[in-house]
N, C-alpha and C positions, 0 to 999 in steps of 0.2 A: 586855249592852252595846247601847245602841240604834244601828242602823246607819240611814248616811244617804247617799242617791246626789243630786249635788250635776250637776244638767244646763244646760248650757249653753244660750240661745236662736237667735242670728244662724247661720246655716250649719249647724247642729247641729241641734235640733231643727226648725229652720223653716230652710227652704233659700233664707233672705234675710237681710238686714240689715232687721229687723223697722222698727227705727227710720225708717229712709231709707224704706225703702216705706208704711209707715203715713204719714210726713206729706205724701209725692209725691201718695196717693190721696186723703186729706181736706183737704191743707190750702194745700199749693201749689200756685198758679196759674201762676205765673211759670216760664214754660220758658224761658228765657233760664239762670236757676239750674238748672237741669235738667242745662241742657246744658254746663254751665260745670264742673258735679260732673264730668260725664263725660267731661273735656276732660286727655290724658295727662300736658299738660303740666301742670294743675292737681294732676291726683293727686301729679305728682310734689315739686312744692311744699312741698302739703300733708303729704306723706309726711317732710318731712324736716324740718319744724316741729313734728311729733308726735316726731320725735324727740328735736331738740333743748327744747323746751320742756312737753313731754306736754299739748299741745294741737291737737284736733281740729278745724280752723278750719270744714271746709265740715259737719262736724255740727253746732257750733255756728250756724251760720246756718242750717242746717235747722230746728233748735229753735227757735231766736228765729220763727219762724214761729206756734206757740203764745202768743206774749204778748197778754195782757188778753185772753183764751177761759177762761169757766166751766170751771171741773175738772168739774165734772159732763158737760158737754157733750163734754169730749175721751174721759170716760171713756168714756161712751154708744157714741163710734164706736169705742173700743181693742176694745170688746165685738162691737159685729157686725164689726170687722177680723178678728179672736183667730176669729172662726167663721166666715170665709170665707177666709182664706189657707189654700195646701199645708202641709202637713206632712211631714217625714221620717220615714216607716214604718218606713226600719231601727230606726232612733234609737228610734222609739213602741215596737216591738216589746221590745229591750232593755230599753228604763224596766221596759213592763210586766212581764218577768221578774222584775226587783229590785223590785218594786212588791210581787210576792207572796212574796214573799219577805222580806218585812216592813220591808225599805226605806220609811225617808222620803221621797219626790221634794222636792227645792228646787231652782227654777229660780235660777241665778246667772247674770245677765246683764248688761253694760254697757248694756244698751238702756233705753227710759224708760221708768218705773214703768206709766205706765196703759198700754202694751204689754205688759208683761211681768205684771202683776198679770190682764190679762183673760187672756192667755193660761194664765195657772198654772190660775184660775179655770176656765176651757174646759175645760181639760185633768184636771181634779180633784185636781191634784196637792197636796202638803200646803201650801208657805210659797215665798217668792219677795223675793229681792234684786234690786235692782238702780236705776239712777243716778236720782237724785231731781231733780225738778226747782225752780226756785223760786216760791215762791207768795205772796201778801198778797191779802186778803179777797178766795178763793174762787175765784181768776184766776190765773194761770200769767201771771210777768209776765217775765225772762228771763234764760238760764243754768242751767247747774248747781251744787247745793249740796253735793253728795254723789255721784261721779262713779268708777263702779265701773273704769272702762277701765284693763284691765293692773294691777288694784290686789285681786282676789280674794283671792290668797294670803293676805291682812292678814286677811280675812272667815273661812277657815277656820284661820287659825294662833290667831286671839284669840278667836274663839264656837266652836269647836269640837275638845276637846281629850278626851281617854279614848271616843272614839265611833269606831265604825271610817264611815270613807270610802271613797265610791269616787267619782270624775267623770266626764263623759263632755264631750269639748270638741272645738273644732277650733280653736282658737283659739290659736297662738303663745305669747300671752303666760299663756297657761292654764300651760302648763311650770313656771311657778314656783309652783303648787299642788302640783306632785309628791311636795317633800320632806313633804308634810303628810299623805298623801294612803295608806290600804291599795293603793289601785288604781287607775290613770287609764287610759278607753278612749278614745283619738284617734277622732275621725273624720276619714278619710282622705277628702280633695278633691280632688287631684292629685298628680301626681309630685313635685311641690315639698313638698307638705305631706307625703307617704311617706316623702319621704328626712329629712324634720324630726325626723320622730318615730321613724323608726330608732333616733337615737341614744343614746334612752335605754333602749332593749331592754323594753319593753313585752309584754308577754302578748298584750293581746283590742287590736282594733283593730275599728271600722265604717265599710267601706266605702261 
Protein backbone atom coordinates (compact mmCIF):
# COMPACT_ATOMS: atom_id res chain seq x y z
CA UNK A 1 0.00 0.00 0.00
CA UNK A 2 1.79 3.09 -0.84
CA UNK A 3 1.81 5.53 2.01
CA UNK A 4 1.63 9.35 1.77
CA UNK A 5 2.32 12.30 4.43
CA UNK A 6 0.42 15.11 3.13
CA UNK A 7 2.26 18.58 4.94
CA UNK A 8 1.08 21.52 5.27
CA UNK A 9 2.94 25.17 4.33
CA UNK A 10 1.89 28.49 6.10
CA UNK A 11 2.72 28.11 10.12
CA UNK A 12 3.55 24.36 9.62
CA UNK A 13 6.17 24.02 7.83
CA UNK A 14 7.40 27.67 7.31
CA UNK A 15 6.64 29.71 10.37
CA UNK A 16 4.77 32.38 7.98
CA UNK A 17 1.95 32.92 5.68
CA UNK A 18 4.27 32.16 2.82
CA UNK A 19 1.96 33.94 0.56
CA UNK A 20 1.72 37.37 2.43
CA UNK A 21 5.42 37.48 3.03
CA UNK A 22 6.63 36.44 -0.41
CA UNK A 23 4.67 39.21 -2.16
CA UNK A 24 5.44 41.99 0.92
CA UNK A 25 9.38 41.19 0.01
CA UNK A 26 9.18 41.16 -3.95
CA UNK A 27 6.49 42.80 -4.95
CA UNK A 28 4.70 45.51 -2.69
CA UNK A 29 5.66 48.80 -2.58
CA UNK A 30 2.80 50.25 -1.05
CA UNK A 31 2.88 50.46 2.69
CA UNK A 32 -0.08 52.09 3.15
CA UNK A 33 -1.54 48.13 2.09
CA UNK A 34 0.81 46.94 4.63
CA UNK A 35 -0.41 48.53 7.04
CA UNK A 36 -4.10 48.38 6.33
CA UNK A 37 -3.63 44.37 6.43
CA UNK A 38 -2.53 44.90 9.83
CA UNK A 39 -5.16 47.18 10.92
CA UNK A 40 -7.50 44.94 13.81
CA UNK A 41 -10.33 46.52 12.60
CA UNK A 42 -9.56 45.20 9.04
CA UNK A 43 -8.86 41.74 10.07
CA UNK A 44 -11.93 41.74 11.73
CA UNK A 45 -13.92 42.63 8.50
CA UNK A 46 -12.19 40.53 6.58
CA UNK A 47 -12.60 37.67 9.00
CA UNK A 48 -16.25 37.80 8.82
CA UNK A 49 -16.45 37.92 4.86
CA UNK A 50 -14.46 34.82 4.83
CA UNK A 51 -16.98 33.58 6.57
CA UNK A 52 -19.95 34.56 5.16
CA UNK A 53 -18.77 34.31 1.60
CA UNK A 54 -15.36 32.15 1.59
CA UNK A 55 -13.71 34.97 0.40
CA UNK A 56 -10.30 36.27 1.41
CA UNK A 57 -10.53 40.07 0.38
CA UNK A 58 -7.04 41.32 1.72
CA UNK A 59 -5.32 38.14 0.06
CA UNK A 60 -6.99 38.84 -2.85
CA UNK A 61 -5.43 42.29 -3.23
CA UNK A 62 -2.19 40.95 -2.23
CA UNK A 63 -2.29 38.83 -5.43
CA UNK A 64 -3.60 41.05 -7.76
CA UNK A 65 -0.19 42.54 -6.98
CA UNK A 66 1.15 39.82 -9.55
CA UNK A 67 -0.92 40.81 -12.57
CA UNK A 68 0.87 41.20 -16.09
CA UNK A 69 4.53 39.80 -14.29
CA UNK A 70 6.15 36.98 -16.47
CA UNK A 71 5.56 33.47 -14.73
CA UNK A 72 9.07 33.05 -15.24
CA UNK A 73 10.13 36.03 -13.47
CA UNK A 74 7.78 35.32 -10.33
CA UNK A 75 9.00 31.86 -10.43
CA UNK A 76 12.76 33.01 -10.28
CA UNK A 77 12.09 34.91 -6.97
CA UNK A 78 9.57 31.92 -5.35
CA UNK A 79 13.10 30.15 -5.82
CA UNK A 80 15.65 32.39 -4.08
CA UNK A 81 12.53 33.22 -1.49
CA UNK A 82 11.92 29.05 -0.99
CA UNK A 83 16.02 29.34 -0.14
CA UNK A 84 16.22 32.11 2.16
CA UNK A 85 13.06 32.01 4.33
CA UNK A 86 13.17 30.09 8.15
CA UNK A 87 11.86 26.79 8.37
CA UNK A 88 10.25 24.76 11.18
CA UNK A 89 12.84 22.17 12.19
CA UNK A 90 10.29 20.42 14.38
CA UNK A 91 8.03 19.85 11.41
CA UNK A 92 11.54 19.13 8.86
CA UNK A 93 12.66 16.82 11.46
CA UNK A 94 9.14 14.74 11.48
CA UNK A 95 8.84 14.82 7.47
CA UNK A 96 12.21 13.42 7.54
CA UNK A 97 11.21 10.48 9.68
CA UNK A 98 8.22 9.52 7.36
CA UNK A 99 10.38 10.41 4.57
CA UNK A 100 12.46 7.22 5.35
CA UNK A 101 10.15 5.50 6.06
CA UNK A 102 9.02 5.24 2.60
CA UNK A 103 6.59 8.11 2.92
CA UNK A 104 5.62 10.27 -0.12
CA UNK A 105 5.95 14.12 1.10
CA UNK A 106 3.12 16.22 -0.69
CA UNK A 107 3.04 19.80 0.24
CA UNK A 108 -0.84 20.71 0.54
CA UNK A 109 -1.08 24.26 0.84
CA UNK A 110 -3.71 27.29 0.19
CA UNK A 111 -0.73 29.34 -0.57
CA UNK A 112 0.32 30.29 -4.48
CA UNK A 113 1.67 27.67 -6.58
CA UNK A 114 5.13 29.39 -7.40
CA UNK A 115 5.52 29.50 -3.59
CA UNK A 116 4.76 26.31 -2.83
CA UNK A 117 6.10 24.53 -5.92
CA UNK A 118 9.89 26.32 -5.14
CA UNK A 119 9.42 25.25 -1.84
CA UNK A 120 8.42 21.42 -2.46
CA UNK A 121 11.35 21.83 -5.10
CA UNK A 122 13.90 23.18 -2.08
CA UNK A 123 12.95 20.94 0.05
CA UNK A 124 13.07 17.71 -2.40
CA UNK A 125 10.03 16.59 -1.41
CA UNK A 126 7.88 14.42 -4.03
CA UNK A 127 4.69 16.51 -5.52
CA UNK A 128 2.80 19.81 -4.25
CA UNK A 129 -0.93 21.21 -4.31
CA UNK A 130 -1.87 24.15 -4.06
CA UNK A 131 -4.01 27.48 -5.20
CA UNK A 132 -3.51 28.27 -8.82
CA UNK A 133 -3.49 31.30 -10.10
CA UNK A 134 -4.71 32.82 -13.37
CA UNK A 135 -2.66 33.19 -16.42
CA UNK A 136 -2.97 34.20 -20.45
CA UNK A 137 0.27 34.34 -22.58
CA UNK A 138 2.85 33.79 -19.94
CA UNK A 139 1.56 36.75 -17.35
CA UNK A 140 -0.31 36.17 -14.20
CA UNK A 141 -3.15 38.57 -15.00
CA UNK A 142 -5.62 38.29 -11.76
CA UNK A 143 -7.29 35.99 -9.23
CA UNK A 144 -7.61 32.69 -8.50
CA UNK A 145 -8.84 29.67 -10.71
CA UNK A 146 -8.26 27.02 -8.40
CA UNK A 147 -8.33 27.99 -4.69
CA UNK A 148 -7.34 25.44 -2.15
CA UNK A 149 -8.40 27.43 1.12
CA UNK A 150 -10.56 25.24 3.63
CA UNK A 151 -11.24 22.98 0.55
CA UNK A 152 -8.35 20.07 1.03
CA UNK A 153 -10.47 17.55 2.30
CA UNK A 154 -12.16 17.36 -1.51
CA UNK A 155 -8.07 16.65 -2.62
CA UNK A 156 -7.66 13.84 -0.41
CA UNK A 157 -11.27 12.30 -0.28
CA UNK A 158 -11.23 12.11 -4.49
CA UNK A 159 -7.30 11.37 -5.48
CA UNK A 160 -6.57 9.56 -2.67
CA UNK A 161 -8.36 6.42 -1.62
CA UNK A 162 -7.00 2.60 -0.60
CA UNK A 163 -3.36 4.47 0.41
CA UNK A 164 -2.89 5.12 3.97
CA UNK A 165 -2.38 8.89 5.01
CA UNK A 166 -1.22 10.80 7.47
CA UNK A 167 -0.98 14.91 7.75
CA UNK A 168 0.65 17.15 9.46
CA UNK A 169 -1.22 20.91 9.83
CA UNK A 170 -2.02 23.73 11.94
CA UNK A 171 -4.60 24.84 10.16
CA UNK A 172 -8.31 24.71 11.51
CA UNK A 173 -9.79 23.99 8.63
CA UNK A 174 -7.38 21.10 7.97
CA UNK A 175 -9.98 19.16 10.59
CA UNK A 176 -12.06 18.17 8.00
CA UNK A 177 -9.17 16.00 6.54
CA UNK A 178 -9.47 13.74 9.53
CA UNK A 179 -12.41 11.74 8.57
CA UNK A 180 -9.96 10.79 5.42
CA UNK A 181 -7.09 10.54 7.03
CA UNK A 182 -4.78 7.14 9.04
CA UNK A 183 -3.38 10.00 11.21
CA UNK A 184 -3.39 13.74 11.56
CA UNK A 185 -0.40 15.52 13.64
CA UNK A 186 -1.48 19.23 14.81
CA UNK A 187 0.89 21.64 15.10
CA UNK A 188 0.25 23.27 18.15
CA UNK A 189 0.81 27.37 18.07
CA UNK A 190 -0.85 28.41 21.16
CA UNK A 191 -3.25 27.78 23.64
CA UNK A 192 -6.14 28.40 21.36
CA UNK A 193 -4.81 26.10 18.81
CA UNK A 194 -4.09 23.20 22.07
CA UNK A 195 -7.54 23.47 23.17
CA UNK A 196 -8.73 23.06 19.27
CA UNK A 197 -7.31 20.03 18.76
CA UNK A 198 -7.93 18.55 22.01
CA UNK A 199 -11.11 17.60 20.90
CA UNK A 200 -10.56 15.19 18.58
CA UNK A 201 -8.17 13.14 20.85
CA UNK A 202 -5.19 12.83 18.63
CA UNK A 203 -2.10 10.63 19.32
CA UNK A 204 1.26 12.86 18.11
CA UNK A 205 1.04 16.36 18.18
CA UNK A 206 4.27 19.21 17.28
CA UNK A 207 4.83 21.63 19.39
Amino acid sequence: MDKILFVDVCHTIVPHNTTILFLEQYYIKNNFLKKIRRMILVKIINKIIFKLFKKDILRNLYISTLKNRNISSVMSDAKEFAENIDYNQKVLDVVNKYKTQGYQIILLSASIEPVVTAICHYLSYDNSFSSKLNILNGKYTTGIYLDLLDVKNKIIKNKYKNKHLVMISDNFGDSKCIPYLDEYIPVILNNKSKLFWEQFNLKNSID
